[in-house]
C-alpha positions, 0 to 999 in steps of 0.5 A: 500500500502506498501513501496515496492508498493508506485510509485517511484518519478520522481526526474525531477518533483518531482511528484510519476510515477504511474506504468501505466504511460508511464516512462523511464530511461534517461541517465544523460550522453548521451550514445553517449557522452560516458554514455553508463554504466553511470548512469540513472534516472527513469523518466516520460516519459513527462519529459524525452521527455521535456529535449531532446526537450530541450538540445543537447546531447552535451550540457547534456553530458558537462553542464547538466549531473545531475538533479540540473543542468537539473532543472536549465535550464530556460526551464525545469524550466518552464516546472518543474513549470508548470507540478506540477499542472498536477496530476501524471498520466498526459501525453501530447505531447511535443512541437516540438524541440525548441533547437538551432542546 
């Protein structure tokens, strides 16, 4: 494998995002909180889902608008901690929305 070939890293989780691993891209500022040509991130798709189950957008958009500040959130914290043990091609389904409205 070369280094164009090796899978990119999930910069949420650190682990690699194997090319037949469900990813996508997250904008660090949501695109309704005007991130719309902002930039983005390529992630698992596990971890995308984890943070919008996470946060508002309105809280991303005004204090977690970067990877540090997205790890720093005690439950994504969590779940960083918890993902790391699982190899990179893991897929789960993300508990349902635990968010304050």
């Amino acid at each position: 494998m070369t280094d164009a070939d090796a899978a990119p890293i999930c910069p949420l989780c650190d682990r690699p995002i194997p090319r037949d691993v469900p990813q996508s891209l997250h904008h660090l500022i949501p695109k309704l909180k005007g991130g719309k040509g902002g930039p983005t991130v390529l992630l698992h798709h596990i971890c995308h889902r984890e943070i919008h189950a996470a946060l508002t957008e309105a809280e991303l958009a005004r204090d977690y608008a970067t990877i540090k500040a997205l790890r720093s959130h005690p439950r994504l914290a969590r779940f960083i901690s918890w993902v790391q043990k699982r190899p990179p091609g893991f897929s789960s389904r993300v508990p349902g929305k635990q968010r304050k409205r």
